[in-house]
N, C-alpha and C positions, 0 to 999 in steps of 0.2 A: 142427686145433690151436687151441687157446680161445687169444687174445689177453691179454698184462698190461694189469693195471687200468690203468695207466700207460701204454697203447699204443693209439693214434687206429689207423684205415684209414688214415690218412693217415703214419703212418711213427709210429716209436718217440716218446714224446715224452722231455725233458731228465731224468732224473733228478731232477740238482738244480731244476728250475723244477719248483712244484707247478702244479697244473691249476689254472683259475680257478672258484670257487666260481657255479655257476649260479642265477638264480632267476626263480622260473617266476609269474608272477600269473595266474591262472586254469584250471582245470581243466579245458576243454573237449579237443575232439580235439586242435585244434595245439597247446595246450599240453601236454594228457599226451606227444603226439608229443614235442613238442621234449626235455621231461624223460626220456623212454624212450630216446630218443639220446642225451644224456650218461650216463644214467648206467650203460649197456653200454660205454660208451667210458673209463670210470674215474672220471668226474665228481661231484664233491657237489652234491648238489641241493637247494633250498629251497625251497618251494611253497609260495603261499597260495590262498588259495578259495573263495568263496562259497558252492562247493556243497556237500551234504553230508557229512561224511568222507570230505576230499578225498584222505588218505594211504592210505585203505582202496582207495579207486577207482584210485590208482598204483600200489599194491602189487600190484593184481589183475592191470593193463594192463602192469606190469613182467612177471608171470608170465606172461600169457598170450604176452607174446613173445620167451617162451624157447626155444621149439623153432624159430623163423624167425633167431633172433640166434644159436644154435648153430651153423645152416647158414651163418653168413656169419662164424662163426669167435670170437663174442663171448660170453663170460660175465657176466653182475653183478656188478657193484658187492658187495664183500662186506663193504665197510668198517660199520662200524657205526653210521658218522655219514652215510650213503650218500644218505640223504632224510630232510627234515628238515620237518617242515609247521608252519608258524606260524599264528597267528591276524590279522596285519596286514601291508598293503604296505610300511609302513616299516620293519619287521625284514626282510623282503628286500631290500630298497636296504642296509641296512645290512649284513648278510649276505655280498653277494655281488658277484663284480669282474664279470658280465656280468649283465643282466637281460632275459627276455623277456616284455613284458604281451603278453596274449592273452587278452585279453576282448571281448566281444561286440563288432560295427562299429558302432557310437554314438559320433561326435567327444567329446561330454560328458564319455561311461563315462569312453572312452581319458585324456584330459586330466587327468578327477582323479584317473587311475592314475600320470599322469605328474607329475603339481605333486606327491602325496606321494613318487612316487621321488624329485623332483628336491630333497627337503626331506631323503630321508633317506639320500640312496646319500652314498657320497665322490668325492671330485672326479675321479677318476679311471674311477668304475666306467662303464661304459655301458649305455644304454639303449636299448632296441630296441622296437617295435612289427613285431607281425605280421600288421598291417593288408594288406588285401585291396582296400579300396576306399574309402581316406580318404588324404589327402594327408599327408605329415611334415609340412608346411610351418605345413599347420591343428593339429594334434596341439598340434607345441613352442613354437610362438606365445606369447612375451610370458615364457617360461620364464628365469631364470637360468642353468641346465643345459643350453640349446636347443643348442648346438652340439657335446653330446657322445649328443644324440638322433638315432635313423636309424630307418628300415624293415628287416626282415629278414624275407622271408616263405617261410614252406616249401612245396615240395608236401606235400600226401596221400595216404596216410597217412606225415605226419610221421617217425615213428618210422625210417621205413626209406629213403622217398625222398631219396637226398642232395641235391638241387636247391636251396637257397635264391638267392631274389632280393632285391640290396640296396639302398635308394637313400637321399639324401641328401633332408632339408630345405631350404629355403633357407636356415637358420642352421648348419646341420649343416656342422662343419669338416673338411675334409680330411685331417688328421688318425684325426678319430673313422674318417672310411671307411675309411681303408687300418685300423686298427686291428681295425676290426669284421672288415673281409678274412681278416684274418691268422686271429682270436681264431676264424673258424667254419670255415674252412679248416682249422683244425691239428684240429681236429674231427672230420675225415675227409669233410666237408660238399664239395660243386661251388658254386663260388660264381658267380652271374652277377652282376656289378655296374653297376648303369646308374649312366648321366653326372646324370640328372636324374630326378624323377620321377614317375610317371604313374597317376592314378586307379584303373584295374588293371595289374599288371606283366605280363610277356610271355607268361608260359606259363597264366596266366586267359586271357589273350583268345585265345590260340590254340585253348586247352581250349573258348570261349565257342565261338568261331566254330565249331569239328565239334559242337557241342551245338546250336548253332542249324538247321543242316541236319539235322539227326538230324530236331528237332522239326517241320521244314518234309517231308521227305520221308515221315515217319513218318504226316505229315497229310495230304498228296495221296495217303498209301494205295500207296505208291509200296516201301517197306519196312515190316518190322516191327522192332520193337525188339530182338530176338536178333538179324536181321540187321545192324542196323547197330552190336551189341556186337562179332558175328562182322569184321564187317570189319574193326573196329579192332584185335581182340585176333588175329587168326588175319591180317592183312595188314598194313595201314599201322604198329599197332602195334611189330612185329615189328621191320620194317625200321626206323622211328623211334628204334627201344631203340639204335642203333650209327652213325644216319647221318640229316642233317636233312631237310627236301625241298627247299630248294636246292642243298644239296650231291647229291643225287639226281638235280635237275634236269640238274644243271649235266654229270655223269658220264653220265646218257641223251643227251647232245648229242651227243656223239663227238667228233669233231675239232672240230666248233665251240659247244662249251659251250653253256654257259648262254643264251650271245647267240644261238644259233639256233634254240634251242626258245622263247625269250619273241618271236618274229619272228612266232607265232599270235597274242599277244596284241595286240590294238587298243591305242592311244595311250589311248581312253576308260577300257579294266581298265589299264592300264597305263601312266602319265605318262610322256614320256619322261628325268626327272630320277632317278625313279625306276629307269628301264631304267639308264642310264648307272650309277648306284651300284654296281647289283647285279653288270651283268658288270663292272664294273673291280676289284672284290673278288676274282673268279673270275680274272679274267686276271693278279691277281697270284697267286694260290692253284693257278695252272696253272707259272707259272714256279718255281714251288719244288717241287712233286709233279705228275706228268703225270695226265690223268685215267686210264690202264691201270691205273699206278700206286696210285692211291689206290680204284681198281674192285678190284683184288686184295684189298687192306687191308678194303675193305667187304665180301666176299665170306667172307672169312678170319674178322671178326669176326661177321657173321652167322651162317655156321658154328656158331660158339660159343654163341650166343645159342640158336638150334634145338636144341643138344643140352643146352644147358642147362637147357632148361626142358621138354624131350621127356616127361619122366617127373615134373614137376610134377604136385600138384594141380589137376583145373580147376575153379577157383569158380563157372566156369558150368552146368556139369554139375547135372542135377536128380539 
């Protein structure tokens, strides 16, 4: 059943509250992503772009992800003011109550994306960068706006992954976070939100580090590059899709978690400050669901995952 224009994944939304008008600065991937997720979700959208007709290039990447947005229950945007393509970033400041720049990782680019939002949006709207590997802190620096600028960064491909990670500036207030929370959440989005933040956020360096062994084992001749897509998409992947690898770890311990499997690692892979965090997260994580318990629940939704994708395309298939 196709969703109302007006209905997130994330639950019905108000009636009476309209949705917040989106606007996208830049046409690359994350940004067609982010505009291809609202505006399957009921959203108005306003883009700007450097590159060639940019509404032509959205209109196409709208369509082409019609038959993956059917599968997860969502129709278009039918409105008629559904995407809207200007010629300047300050008609999207002006435009729209949430904004995402997504242009190139250039501090400069970012910055004078952001002195003209911070010139043209209203006091209210927010700004967001979908930076990867520059700092908020460096971005809103010396801004009048600076404390209603944040990080918002999506996975890949945007469009469909709900994962965004969000973090704070040094100027960045308290306020704007939980608001940014709420605004990408009601979205139908997962929102991780860090306390502070960090040159790349969590799921790049996780993503970095298996691309780094790839690269090293790929080059002792030790795997091929099928093999090590295989392992990720036919193993770890699989399991990853419903459960982390600490919380894996911690359920292979049996009676004694987490703390008895990290008992191989040396103090040198392993600090013991570090050690001490991780099982006392578990040991409260144990006193509210047993690991039987939560083995069942992983088993159950794994389950689901296998059979849901059993009859999938596979993109690796020649």
């Amino acid at each position: 059943m196709m969703k109302n224009a007006n209905t997130t994944s994330a639950g019905p939304a108000d009636a009476d509250t309209p949705l917040p008008v989106i606007g996208i600065v830049g046409a690359g991937r994350i940004g067609l992503g982010w505009a291809v997720w609202y505006h399957y979700r009921g959203y108005r959208v306003v883009l700007t772009s450097t590159e060639p007709d940019p509404g032509a290039v959205l209109a196409a990447k709208i369509e082409a992800a019609a038959e993956p947005m059917a599968i997860l229950g969502l129709a278009p945007n039918a409105a008629a003011d559904a995407v809207t393509v200007v010629p300047t970033i300050g008609e999207v400041g002006a435009a729209a109550d949430i904004v995402h720049e997504c242009v190139p990782e250039k501090l400069e680019l970012k910055r004078d994306v952001f002195r003209q939002l911070d010139a043209s949006a209203g006091p209210d709207t927010l700004l967001l960068s979908s930076c990867s590997s520059l700092l908020m802190t460096d971005i809103q620096a010396g801004f009048d706006g600076a404390s209603r600028m944040a990080t918002a960064h999506p996975l890949e491909p945007a469009e469909y992954m709900p994962l965004v990670e969000i973090a704070p500036g040094k100027a960045t207030s308290r306020t704007t976070m939980d608001r940014v929370d709420a605004a990408i959440a009601a979205s139908g989005r997962s929102v991780l939100r860090m306390k502070t933040e960090m040159e790349v956020l969590i799921a790049n360096r996780l993503h970095t580090a298996i691309l780094r062994e790839a690269f090293w084992m790929i080059g002792q001749r030790e795997a091929t590059p099928d093999q090590i897509d295989q392992a990720v998409t036919r193993g770890i992947g699989r399991r990853y899709a419903i459960s982390g690898p600490l919380f894996n770890m911690d359920i292979a311990g049996g009676d004694a978690g987490i703390g008895g499997m990290l008992e191989s690692f040396s103090t040198e892979d392993l600090p013991d400050f570090m050690r001490r965090v991780i099982v006392r997260h578990f040991e409260r994580v144990r006193k509210a669901r047993g690991p039987a318990e939560r083995a069942r629940d992983r088993d159950l939704a794994l389950a689901h995952v296998l059979a849901a994708i059993a009859d999938a395309p596979d993109p690796h298939s020649a």
